[in-house]
Structure formats: C-alpha cells, structure tokens
N, C-alpha and C positions, 0 to 999 in steps of 0.2 A: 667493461667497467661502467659502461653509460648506466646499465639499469641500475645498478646498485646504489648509482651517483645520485640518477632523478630519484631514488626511494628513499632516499635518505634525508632530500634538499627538506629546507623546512615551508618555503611555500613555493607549490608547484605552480606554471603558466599553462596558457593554452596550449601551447606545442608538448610541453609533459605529459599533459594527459592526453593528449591525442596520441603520443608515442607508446604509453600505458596500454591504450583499449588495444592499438594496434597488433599489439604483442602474440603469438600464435606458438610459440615454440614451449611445449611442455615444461622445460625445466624453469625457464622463465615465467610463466604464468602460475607456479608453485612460489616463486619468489615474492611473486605479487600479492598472492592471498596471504602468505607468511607476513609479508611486511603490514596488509591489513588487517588480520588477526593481532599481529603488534600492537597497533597502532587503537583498534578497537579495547583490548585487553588495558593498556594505559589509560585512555579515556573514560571508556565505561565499565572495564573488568571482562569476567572471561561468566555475563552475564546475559540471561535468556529472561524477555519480560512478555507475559502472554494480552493480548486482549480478545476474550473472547467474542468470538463475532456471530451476531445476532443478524439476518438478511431478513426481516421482516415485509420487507413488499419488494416485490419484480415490477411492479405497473411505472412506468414512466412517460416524461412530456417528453422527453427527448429523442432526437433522431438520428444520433451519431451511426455512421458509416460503418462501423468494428464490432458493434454490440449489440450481444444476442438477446435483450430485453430493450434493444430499440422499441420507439413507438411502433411503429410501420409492420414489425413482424410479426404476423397472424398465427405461427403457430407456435407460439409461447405459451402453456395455460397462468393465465394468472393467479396473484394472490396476494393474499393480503394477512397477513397473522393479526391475530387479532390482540388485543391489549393484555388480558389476563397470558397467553402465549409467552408474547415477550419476557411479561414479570416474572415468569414460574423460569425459563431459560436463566434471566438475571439471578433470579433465586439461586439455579443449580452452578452459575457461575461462581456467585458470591460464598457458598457453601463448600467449592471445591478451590476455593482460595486462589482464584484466577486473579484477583486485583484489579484487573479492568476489562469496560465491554467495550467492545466499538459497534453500534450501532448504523447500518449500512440500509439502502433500499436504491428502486429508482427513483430519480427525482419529480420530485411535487413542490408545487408552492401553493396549494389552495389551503383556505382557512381553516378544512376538517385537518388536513392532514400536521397541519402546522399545529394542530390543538393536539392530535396524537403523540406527535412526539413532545411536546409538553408533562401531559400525563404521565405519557412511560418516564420521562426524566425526574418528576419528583416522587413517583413512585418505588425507582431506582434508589435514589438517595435515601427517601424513608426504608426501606427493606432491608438498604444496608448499612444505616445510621452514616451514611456518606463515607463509608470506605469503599465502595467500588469507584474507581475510575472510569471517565467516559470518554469515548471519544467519537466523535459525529463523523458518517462520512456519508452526506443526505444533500450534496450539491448546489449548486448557485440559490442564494435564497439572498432578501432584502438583508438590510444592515441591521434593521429592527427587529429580523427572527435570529438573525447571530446575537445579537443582546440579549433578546428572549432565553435563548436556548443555552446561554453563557451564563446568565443570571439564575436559570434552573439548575444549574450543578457542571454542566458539559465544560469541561478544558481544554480538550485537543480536537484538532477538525482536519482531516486529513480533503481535500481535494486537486484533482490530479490535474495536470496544465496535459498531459497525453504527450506534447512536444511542444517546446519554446520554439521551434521554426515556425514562425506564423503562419507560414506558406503549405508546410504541412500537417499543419493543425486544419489549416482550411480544408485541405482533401480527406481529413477526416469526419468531417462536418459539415451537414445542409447550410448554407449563405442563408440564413437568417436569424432576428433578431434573438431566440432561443439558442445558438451559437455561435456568440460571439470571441473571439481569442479576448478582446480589449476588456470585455466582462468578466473573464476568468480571473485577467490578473489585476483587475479591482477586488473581486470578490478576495481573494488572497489580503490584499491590502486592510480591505476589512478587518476581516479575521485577525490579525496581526494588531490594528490599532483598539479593536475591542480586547483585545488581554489571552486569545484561545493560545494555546504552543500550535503554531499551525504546519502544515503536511502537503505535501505536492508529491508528484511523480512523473513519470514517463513510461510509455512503452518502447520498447527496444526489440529494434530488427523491422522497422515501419519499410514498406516499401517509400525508395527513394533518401530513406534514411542516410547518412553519411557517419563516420567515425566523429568526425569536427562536428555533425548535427549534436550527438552525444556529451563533448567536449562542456559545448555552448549549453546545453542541458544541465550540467554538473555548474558552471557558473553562473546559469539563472538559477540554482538554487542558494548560490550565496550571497546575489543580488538581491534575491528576494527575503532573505536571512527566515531561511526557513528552517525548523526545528525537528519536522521528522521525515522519513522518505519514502514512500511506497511505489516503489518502480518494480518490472516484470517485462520480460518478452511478450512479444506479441504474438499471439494466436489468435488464426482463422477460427470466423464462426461460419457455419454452414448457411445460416438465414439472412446472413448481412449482405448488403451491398459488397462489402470491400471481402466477403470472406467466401462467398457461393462460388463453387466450382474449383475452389484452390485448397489442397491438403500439400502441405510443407512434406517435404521430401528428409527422410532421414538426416541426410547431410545438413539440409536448413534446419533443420528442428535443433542438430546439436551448435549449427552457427550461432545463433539465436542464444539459446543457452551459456555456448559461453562467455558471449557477450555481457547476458543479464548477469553473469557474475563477474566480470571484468569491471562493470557501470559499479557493482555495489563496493568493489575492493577500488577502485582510482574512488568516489564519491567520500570514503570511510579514511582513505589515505590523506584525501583534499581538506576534507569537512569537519574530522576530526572526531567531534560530540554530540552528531546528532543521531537520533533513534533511525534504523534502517531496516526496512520489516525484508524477510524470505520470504514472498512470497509462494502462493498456490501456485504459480502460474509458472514457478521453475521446478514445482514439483510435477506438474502435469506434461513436462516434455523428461524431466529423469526423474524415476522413483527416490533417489536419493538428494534432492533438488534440494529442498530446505537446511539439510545438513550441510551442503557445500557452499549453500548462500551464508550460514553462520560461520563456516569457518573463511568465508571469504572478506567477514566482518560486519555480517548482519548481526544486532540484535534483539528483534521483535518478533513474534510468532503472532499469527491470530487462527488460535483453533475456530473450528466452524460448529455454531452451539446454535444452528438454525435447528427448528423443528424439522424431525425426521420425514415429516409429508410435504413439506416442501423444499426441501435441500435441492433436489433436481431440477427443481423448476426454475431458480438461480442461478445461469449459465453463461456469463457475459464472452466465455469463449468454448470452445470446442474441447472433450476429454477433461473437464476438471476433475481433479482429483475429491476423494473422502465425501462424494454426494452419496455413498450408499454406506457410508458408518453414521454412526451416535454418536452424541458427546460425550459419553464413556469412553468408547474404544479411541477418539481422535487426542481425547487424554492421554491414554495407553501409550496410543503410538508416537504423541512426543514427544514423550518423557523418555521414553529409549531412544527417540531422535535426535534430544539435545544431550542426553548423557555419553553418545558416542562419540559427540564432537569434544565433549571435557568443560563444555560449559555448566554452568547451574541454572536452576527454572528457580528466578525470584516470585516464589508462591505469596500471596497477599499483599505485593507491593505495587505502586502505581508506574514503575518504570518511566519517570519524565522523562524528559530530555537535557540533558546536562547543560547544552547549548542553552534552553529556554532561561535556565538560570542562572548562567554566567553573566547573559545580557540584564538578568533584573538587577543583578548583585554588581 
C-alpha cells in the first residue's frame, strides 16, 4: 500500500522521492508513469509542445570533462552556420507551425558572437511578426547580454546545473574561473530576476552519482523555482576525458535509462507545472525513448532543424540519434511518436510554462 500512498500524498519529501527513483519492480514503475501521466494530463493536458532546435555553432570556450565539443578535442570539425542558415531553418520552422526555436551552440561570449545572436533574434521576430517563440540555450554570459537578448524577443533560457552536488559538478569540470558551480547558479538567478521562464537540468547515471544525489537534484529545482527541465542520462563520449575508453555495457545503458525516466515521472509528480523536455539522449540508448519519456510525463519535444551538413558535427555524446535525417523526416517521425502515446502536437503555439505564470498571476 506504501506506493499508492507516497503517489497520491500531495507534497512529497526527500525520503518519497528517493523511495520513488529507488523503485525497480515492473509493475510498480507502471504505477509510477501512470500516476505521472495523471498528474502531467491535470496540469498541462495530455499535450506535446515542439521547439525546434537550431545547433548553429559547435565551437566552444569551454572544457568540461563529458563533452564532445569540448574545447580541448581536436577532432571535432568545426562550424559555424552562418546567419542567412539559421533564418531560412527559422523560416522552415515558422512555416511548418513549430511555435518555437530553441536556439542552442557552444558557448561564446565575444562581442561578434554576441552581435550574431542579436541579428538572428530580431531577424526571428521580423520573419514571423513575433509568433515564433525562442528559447536560448547559449550558456554562462553577463547579465547585460541576458537583457540584451531578452529585450530582442528571447523568453525562455534553458541552462543545465549537470548536478546540484557541488562535488560532482567539480569532477565534471576543469577548477577554473570558466567553471565555476557558484556562477552557474548566479547565472540562473539572473535569468529568473531579468523576466526569461528559466530551465535547468541534470545528467543522470554520473559516475559516483547517488539515488539521494537525484532526490537533491529534483529539489534544487524548486529551490531555484525553475520553470522548465531538460535533464537526460548520461552518455560517454569517445574524445572526453571522462568518456575514452568506456562504452556502457547493455545492462548500464538500460540502468541509465530507466532512471532518466523515473527522474522525469518523481520531477512531473513533485513539480507539478512545469515544461519537461524527452530528450535525444533517451532516445539514443532506446529507439522508443521519447515516447516513454511522454508517457512518463514529459511534455516538450525539440526536433533537430540544424542544417543537414552539420547535424553530425553536433555530438555532445556518443550515438545521437536523427543526425542523419532532415527536418522533414524528423517531423514525420514525431508526429507518429507523439500520436502513439495519445498525446496532441500543439502546432503554432508557444507551449509556456504554466508554472512561469502561476507565479506572475
């Protein structure tokens, strides 16, 4: 009777959700996405909101330990799409009634690059008379380019904390001033007092990770009263520090996985109202990975509307999925992805965050 009891309570503790992730026994972990599909369905509907994602540049200052467009890795080919790219992608977006982009690269903070995303933003807004929705996810930058960039049109800014454990944040990251944990969750704070609906996440299944790491994860997000969630399992990349020489073993790969969807169903149980994307990164350990993240009570999709000549070069882990379709076919395929789960794809709408507007109202 326990399980039925914590799913029902109306606010869960630390020990609930730790007893949540813990859960292994099939018919129980059915219980679980049921009660978060509930729970998703009351708050947001039994709705699927797209933003199409545009990876305009792989080149980064960064040197984290996990990713495969670290600085340090030499054999990345870079790139850079160029301005008119992005628009004509916006265009094909805005034309097949996606409702919003999320605009994604490695991180920069030099003054060209801050002047490009500029352009693209009001270029965005002019193309589609300010119905597409944006959403930035272009990493640690001053308080004056999140104004900037807020004042150009941008409303949502998705950037990820990796892990609230300080301690393993550190071991994901070079000890200096370019990664700081104490920066990450100012930059948050920013974001949040400038006006954006702001976004965090986590990887899940980190070496050394703990169930309670995840717990503490799910409550730094409502500590931080954050508005959308982009978390995923963690996969090795081949060129990283923390990823050469290590390929996840079946067994771990579906660990991993089910975890990522245990984090989105206890997160969706907890949290209630806010936007939770499926990510790629549960579709790339199971073909069917996005589907079971929506019925687990995702509901955010971001098809991948990068230009076809560089989609692959975009690799922040090993095996990503849909780097060798089009933005045609990545339509195609989720539209029978989300239709099998019984959800609807809200075509032309900006799919907020309910949360974001609970708090203004």
């Amino acid at each position: 009777m326990k399980l039925e009891t914590v799913l029902l309570k109306e606010k869960l503790n630390r020990n609930d959700l730790t007893y949540l992730l813990n859960l292994e026994k099939e018919e129980e972990l059915e219980k679980l996405f049921a009660r978060a599909y509930e729970v998703k369905s009351e708050y947001i509907g039994k709705k699927v909101y797209y933003r199409g994602l545009i990876e305009f540049s792989n080149k980064c200052i960064k040197n984290c330990f996990y990713c495969g467009i670290r600085r340090d890795n030499g054999e990345v080919e870079r790139f850079d799409m160029t301005e008119e790219q992005v628009i004509e992608q916006a265009k094909w977006a805005y034309e097949n009634n996606y409702g919003s982009l999320a605009l994604q690269s490695g991180e920069r903070q030099d003054a060209d690059y801050i002047q490009f995303v500029d352009n693209i933003l009001e270029k965005v807004k002019e193309l589609s008379g300010g119905k597409l929705g944006i959403t930035l996810s272009l990493g640690e930058q001053s308080y004056e380019t999140y104004k900037r960039w807020y004042d150009l049109g941008a409303h949502r800014y998705l950037l990820r904390i990796e892990s609230s454990n300080k301690d393993i944040y550190s071991k994901l990251h070079p000890e200096d001033e370019l990664h700081s944990f104490e920066k990450r969750v100012e930059c948050l704070k920013m974001l949040k007092e400038i006006g954006y609906q702001v976004g965090t996440g986590v990887m899940i299944g980190l070496p050394g990770q703990t169930v309670e790491d995840l717990a503490d994860d799910i409550l730094f997000y409502e500590k931080m009263d954050i508005d959308m969630i982009g978390m995923g399992p963690y996969i090795p990349h081949d060129d990283t520090p923390m990823g050469r020489g290590i390929a996840d073993s079946k067994e771990e790969s579906d660990r991993k996985f089910k975890l990522g969807l245990k984090m989105i169903a206890v997160a969706r149980i907890y949290l209630k109202d806010v936007n939770i994307a499926a990510t790629t990164a549960l579709q790339a350990i199971n073909p069917l990975g996005r589907e079971k993240g929506l019925k687990a009570g995702a509901n955010i999709l971001m098809p991948i509307i990068t230009v076809d000549e560089h989609r692959a070069k975009y690799q922040l882990y090993n095996n990503k999925p849909c780097i060798d379709d089009n933005a045609d076919k990545c339509k195609n395929c989720l539209a029978g992805r989300v239709t099998s789960v019984g959800d609807e794809i809200m075509y032309g709408e900006w799919g907020d965050s309910p949360h974001y507007y609970k708090k203004k109202g």
